[in-house]
C-alpha positions as CSV (number, residue, x, y, z in Angstrom):
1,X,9.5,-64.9,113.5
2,X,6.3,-66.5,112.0
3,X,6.1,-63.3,109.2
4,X,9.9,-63.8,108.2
5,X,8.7,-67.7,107.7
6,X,5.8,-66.5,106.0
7,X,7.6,-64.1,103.9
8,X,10.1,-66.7,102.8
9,X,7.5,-69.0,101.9
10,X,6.2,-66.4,99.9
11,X,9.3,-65.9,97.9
12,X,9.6,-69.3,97.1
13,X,6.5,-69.5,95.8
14,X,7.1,-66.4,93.8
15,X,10.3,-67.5,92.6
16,X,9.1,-71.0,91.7
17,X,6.0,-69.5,89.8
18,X,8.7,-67.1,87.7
19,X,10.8,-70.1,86.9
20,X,7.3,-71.8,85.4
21,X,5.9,-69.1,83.5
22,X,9.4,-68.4,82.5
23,X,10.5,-71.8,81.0
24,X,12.9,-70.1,78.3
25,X,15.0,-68.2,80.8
26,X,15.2,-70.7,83.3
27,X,16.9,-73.3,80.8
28,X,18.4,-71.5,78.3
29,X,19.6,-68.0,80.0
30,X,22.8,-69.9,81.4
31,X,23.6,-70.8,77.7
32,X,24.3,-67.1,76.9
33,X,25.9,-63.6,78.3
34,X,25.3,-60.6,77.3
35,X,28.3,-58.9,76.9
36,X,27.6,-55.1,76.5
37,X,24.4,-52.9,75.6
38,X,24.6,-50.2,73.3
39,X,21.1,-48.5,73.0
40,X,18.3,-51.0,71.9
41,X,21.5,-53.1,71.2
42,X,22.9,-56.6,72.6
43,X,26.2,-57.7,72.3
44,X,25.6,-61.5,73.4
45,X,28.1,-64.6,73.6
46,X,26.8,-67.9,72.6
47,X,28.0,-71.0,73.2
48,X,30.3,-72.4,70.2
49,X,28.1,-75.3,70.3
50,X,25.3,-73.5,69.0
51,X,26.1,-71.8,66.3
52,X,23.9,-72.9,63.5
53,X,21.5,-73.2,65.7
54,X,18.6,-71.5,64.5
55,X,15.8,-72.6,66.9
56,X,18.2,-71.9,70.0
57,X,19.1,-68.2,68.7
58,X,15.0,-67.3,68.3
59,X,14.7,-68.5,72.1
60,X,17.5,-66.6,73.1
61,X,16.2,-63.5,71.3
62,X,12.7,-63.6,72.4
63,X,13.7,-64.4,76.0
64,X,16.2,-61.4,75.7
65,X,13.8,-58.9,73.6
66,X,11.2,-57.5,76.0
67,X,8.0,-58.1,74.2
68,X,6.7,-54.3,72.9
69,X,10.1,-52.6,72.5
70,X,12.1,-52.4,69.6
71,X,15.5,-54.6,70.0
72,X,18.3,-55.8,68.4
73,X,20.3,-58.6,69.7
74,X,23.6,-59.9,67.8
75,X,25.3,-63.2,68.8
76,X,29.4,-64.2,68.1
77,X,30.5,-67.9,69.8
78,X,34.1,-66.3,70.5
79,X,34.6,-64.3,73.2
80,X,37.2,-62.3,71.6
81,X,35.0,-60.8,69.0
82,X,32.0,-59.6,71.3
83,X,32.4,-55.9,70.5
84,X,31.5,-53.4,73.4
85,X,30.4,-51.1,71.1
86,X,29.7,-49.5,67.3
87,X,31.0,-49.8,65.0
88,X,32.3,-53.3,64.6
89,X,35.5,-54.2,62.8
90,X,35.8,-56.2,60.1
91,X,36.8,-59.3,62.2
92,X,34.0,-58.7,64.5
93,X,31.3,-58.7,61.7
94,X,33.1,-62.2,60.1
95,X,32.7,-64.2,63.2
96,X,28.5,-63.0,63.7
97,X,26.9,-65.8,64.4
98,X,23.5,-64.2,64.7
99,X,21.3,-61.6,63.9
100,X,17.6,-60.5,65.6
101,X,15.7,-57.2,64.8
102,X,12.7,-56.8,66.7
103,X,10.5,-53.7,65.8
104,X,6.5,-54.3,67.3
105,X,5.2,-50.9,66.1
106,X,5.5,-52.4,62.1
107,X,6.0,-56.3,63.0
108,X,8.9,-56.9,61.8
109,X,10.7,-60.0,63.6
110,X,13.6,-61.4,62.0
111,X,16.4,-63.7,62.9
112,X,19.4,-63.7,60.2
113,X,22.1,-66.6,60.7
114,X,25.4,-66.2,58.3
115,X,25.0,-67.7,54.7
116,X,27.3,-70.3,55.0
117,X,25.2,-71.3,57.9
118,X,21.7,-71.0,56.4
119,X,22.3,-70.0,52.6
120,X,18.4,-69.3,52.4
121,X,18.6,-65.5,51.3
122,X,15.7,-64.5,52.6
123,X,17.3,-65.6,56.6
124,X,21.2,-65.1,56.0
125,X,23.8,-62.4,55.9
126,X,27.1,-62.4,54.1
């Protein structure tokens, strides 16, 4: 009985020391879903709430995008659009509410919100 209590301790501790070092996940994980996968690909609802949100959609990327790896992870804030797969449709690609492209091996990190969002060209898509 004394191992199972030791082992349970241990757990805790484990767990508590993942939620620490993992500060992103643990507050802003419930915030999102993802949806489907397709490859390297994330089809992720977002709260409605935060669309616009550039800072929450770059935490939400990095906490989804193992560091290392390649990724791409694409947001929409209605349900109904979240595509399962490729390609989208056009109705699908009009309600985006974010974009992130990950690619360590050349360091390109971007995170693109629509235009009439951000209308910077250098961070927006149309």
């Amino acid at each position: 009985m004394r191992l199972l209590t030791g082992s349970r301790s241990r757990l805790t501790a484990l767990a508590a020391i993942a939620l620490v070092a993992s500060p992103v996940l643990s507050v802003y994980a419930a915030e999102w879903e993802v949806m489907s996968r397709q490859g390297r690909m994330q089809f992720v609802l977002a709260p409605k709430a935060r669309a616009g949100d550039r800072q929450f959609f770059e935490r939400a990327a990095k906490a989804l995008c193992p560091s290392g790896q390649v990724c791409q992870v694409m947001f929409w804030t209605d349900r109904q659009y979240v595509p399962s797969r490729t390609p989208f449709t056009d109705a699908q690609l009009e309600q985006l509410a974010a974009q992130f492209n990950q690619n360590p091996s050349t360091g390109f990190v971007q995170l693109l919100l629509p235009c009439r969002v951000d209308p910077n060209p250098n961070r927006c898509f149309k």
